[in-house]
VOVO-743902 format. One record per residue: residue number from 1; residue in three letters; x, y, z of N, C-alpha, C in turn. Coordinates in steps of 0.2 Angstrom, whole numbers. Layout:
BEGIN
- NUM; ALA; X; Y; Z; X; Y; Z; X; Y; Z
...
***
This chain:
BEGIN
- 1; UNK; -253; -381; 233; -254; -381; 241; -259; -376; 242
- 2; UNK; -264; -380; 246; -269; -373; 249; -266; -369; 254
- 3; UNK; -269; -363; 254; -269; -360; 259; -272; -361; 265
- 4; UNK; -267; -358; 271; -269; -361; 277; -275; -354; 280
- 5; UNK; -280; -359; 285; -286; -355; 286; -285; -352; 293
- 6; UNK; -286; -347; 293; -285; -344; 304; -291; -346; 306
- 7; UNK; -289; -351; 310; -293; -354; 317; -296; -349; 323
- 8; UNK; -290; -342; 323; -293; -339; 330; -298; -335; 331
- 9; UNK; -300; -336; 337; -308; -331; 335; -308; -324; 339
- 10; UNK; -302; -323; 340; -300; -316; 344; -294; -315; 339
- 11; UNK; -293; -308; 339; -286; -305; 339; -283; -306; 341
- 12; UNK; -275; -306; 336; -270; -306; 341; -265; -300; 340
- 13; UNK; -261; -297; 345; -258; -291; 344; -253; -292; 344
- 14; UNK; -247; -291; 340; -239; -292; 342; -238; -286; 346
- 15; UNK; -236; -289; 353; -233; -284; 359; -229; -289; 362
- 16; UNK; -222; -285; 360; -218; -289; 365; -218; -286; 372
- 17; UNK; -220; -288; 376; -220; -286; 385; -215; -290; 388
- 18; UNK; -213; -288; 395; -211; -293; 400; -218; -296; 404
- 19; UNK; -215; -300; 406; -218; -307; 408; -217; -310; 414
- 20; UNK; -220; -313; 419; -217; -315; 423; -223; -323; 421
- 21; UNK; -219; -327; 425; -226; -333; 424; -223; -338; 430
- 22; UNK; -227; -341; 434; -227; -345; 438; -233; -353; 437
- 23; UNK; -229; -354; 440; -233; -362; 440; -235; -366; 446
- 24; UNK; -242; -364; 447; -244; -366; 454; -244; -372; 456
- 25; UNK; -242; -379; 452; -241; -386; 454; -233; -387; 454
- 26; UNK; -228; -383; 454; -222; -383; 454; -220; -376; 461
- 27; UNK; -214; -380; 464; -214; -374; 470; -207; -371; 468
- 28; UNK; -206; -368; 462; -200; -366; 458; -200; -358; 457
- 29; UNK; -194; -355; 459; -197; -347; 459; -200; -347; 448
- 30; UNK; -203; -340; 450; -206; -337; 445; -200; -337; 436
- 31; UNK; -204; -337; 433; -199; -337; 427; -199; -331; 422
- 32; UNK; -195; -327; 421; -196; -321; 415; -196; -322; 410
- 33; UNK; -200; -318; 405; -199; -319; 398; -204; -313; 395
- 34; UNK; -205; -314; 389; -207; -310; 383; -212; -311; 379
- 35; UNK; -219; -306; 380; -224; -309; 375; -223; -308; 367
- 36; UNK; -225; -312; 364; -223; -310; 356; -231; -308; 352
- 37; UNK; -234; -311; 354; -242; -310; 352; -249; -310; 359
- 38; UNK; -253; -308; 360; -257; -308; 363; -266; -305; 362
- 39; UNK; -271; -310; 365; -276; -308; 363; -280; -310; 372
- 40; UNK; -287; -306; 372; -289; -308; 377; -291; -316; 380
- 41; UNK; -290; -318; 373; -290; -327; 375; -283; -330; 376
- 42; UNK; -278; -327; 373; -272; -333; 375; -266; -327; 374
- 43; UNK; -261; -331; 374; -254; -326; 371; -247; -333; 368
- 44; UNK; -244; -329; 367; -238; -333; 363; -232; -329; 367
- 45; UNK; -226; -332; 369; -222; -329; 373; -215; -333; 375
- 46; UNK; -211; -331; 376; -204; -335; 374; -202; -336; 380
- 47; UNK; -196; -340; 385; -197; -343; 389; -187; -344; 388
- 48; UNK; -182; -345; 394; -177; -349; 392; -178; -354; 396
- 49; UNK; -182; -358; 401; -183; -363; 401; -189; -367; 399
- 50; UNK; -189; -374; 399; -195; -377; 397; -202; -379; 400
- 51; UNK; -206; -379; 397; -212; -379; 399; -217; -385; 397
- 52; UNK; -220; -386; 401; -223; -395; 397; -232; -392; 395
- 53; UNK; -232; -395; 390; -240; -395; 388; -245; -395; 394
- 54; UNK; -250; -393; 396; -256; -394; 398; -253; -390; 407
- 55; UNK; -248; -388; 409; -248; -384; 413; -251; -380; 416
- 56; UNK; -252; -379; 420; -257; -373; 423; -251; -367; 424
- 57; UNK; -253; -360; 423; -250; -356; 424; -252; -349; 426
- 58; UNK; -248; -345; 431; -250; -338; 435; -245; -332; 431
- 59; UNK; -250; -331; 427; -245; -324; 424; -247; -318; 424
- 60; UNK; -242; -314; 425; -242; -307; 428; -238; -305; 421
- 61; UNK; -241; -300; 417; -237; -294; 412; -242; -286; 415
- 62; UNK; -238; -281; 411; -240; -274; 412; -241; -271; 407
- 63; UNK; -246; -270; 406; -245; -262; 396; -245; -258; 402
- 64; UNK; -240; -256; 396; -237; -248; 398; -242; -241; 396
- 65; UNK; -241; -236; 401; -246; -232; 398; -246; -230; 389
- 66; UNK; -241; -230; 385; -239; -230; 379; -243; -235; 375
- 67; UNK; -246; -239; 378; -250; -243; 372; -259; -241; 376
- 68; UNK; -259; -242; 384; -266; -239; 384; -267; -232; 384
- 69; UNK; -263; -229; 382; -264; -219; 385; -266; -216; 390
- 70; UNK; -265; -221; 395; -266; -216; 402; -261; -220; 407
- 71; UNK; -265; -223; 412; -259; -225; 416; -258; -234; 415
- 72; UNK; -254; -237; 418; -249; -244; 416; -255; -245; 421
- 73; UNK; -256; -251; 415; -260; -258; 419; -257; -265; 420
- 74; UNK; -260; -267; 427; -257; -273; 426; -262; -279; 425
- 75; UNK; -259; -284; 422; -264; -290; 421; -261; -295; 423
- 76; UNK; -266; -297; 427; -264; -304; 432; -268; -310; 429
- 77; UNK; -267; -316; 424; -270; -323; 423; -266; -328; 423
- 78; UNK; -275; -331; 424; -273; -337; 425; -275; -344; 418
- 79; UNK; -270; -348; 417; -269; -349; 410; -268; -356; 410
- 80; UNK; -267; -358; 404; -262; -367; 403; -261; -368; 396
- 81; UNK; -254; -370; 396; -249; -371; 392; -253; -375; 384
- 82; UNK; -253; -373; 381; -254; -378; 375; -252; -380; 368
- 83; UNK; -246; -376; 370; -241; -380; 363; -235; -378; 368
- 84; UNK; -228; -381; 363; -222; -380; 367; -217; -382; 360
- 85; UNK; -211; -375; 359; -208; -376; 354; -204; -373; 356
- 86; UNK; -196; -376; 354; -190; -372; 354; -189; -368; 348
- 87; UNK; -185; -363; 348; -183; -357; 344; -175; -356; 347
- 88; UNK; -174; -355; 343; -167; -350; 340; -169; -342; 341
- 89; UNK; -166; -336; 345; -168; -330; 347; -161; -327; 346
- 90; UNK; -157; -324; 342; -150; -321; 342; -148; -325; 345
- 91; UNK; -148; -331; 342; -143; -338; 343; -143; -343; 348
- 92; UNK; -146; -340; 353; -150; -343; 358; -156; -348; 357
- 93; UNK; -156; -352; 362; -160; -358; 361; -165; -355; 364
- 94; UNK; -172; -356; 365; -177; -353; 371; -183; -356; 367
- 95; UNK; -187; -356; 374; -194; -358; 374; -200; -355; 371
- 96; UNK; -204; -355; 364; -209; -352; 364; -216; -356; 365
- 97; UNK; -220; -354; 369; -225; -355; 372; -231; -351; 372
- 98; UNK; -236; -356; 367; -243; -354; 366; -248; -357; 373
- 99; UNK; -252; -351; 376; -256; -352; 382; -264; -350; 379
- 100; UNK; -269; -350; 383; -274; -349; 384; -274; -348; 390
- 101; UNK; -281; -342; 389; -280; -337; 395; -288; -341; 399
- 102; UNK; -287; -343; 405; -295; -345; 408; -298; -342; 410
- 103; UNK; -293; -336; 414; -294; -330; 417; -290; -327; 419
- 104; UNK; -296; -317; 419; -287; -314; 421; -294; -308; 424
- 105; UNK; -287; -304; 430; -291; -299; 434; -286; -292; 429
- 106; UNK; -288; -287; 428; -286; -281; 426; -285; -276; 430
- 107; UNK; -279; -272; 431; -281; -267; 437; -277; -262; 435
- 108; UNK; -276; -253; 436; -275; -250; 433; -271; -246; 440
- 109; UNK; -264; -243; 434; -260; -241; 440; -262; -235; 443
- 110; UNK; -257; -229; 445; -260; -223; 446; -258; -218; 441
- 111; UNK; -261; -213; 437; -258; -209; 436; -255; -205; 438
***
């Protein structure tokens, strides 16, 4: 068996963060969840409801000042779903969801 080759051309970080993500073609309140990976191009992140491929998506997470070292920033993008897999999480069934990032705005809280 070969070994499998990394495709990505960015970093990715294991952070788990809260989540928020909405769906601008759907008029459904906002959904929470958890990132499990993240790079400035895309993120990986868990979900208890489902999501369908090729989605468009509005997500809103925060680092904390504890990973930037000064004050909590917020990141606001805008994204689309591109894989979609169930997982088992402490026994729970739940959504993990790899996205791509198209765009995002960065803004910085106050210290």
């Amino acid at each position: 068996m070969g070994e499998m080759t990394e495709r990505r051309s960015t970093r990715r970080y294991d952070l788990s963060l809260p989540i928020i993500i909405r769906m601008p073609e759907r008029k459904t309140d906002s959904q929470c969840g958890k990132t499990l990976d993240i790079s400035t191009r895309g993120l990986y992140f868990v979900l208890d409801d489902n999501l369908e491929s090729g989605s468009q998506l509005d997500i809103t997470l925060t680092l904390p000042a504890e990973i930037t070292r000064s004050s909590d920033v917020f990141v606001r993008a805008l994204g689309k779903v591109i894989r979609v897999e169930r997982r088992i999480e402490d026994g729970h069934s739940r959504m993990g969801v790899a996205a791509v990032i198209e765009r995002y705005d960065i803004m910085r809280g106050e210290d």
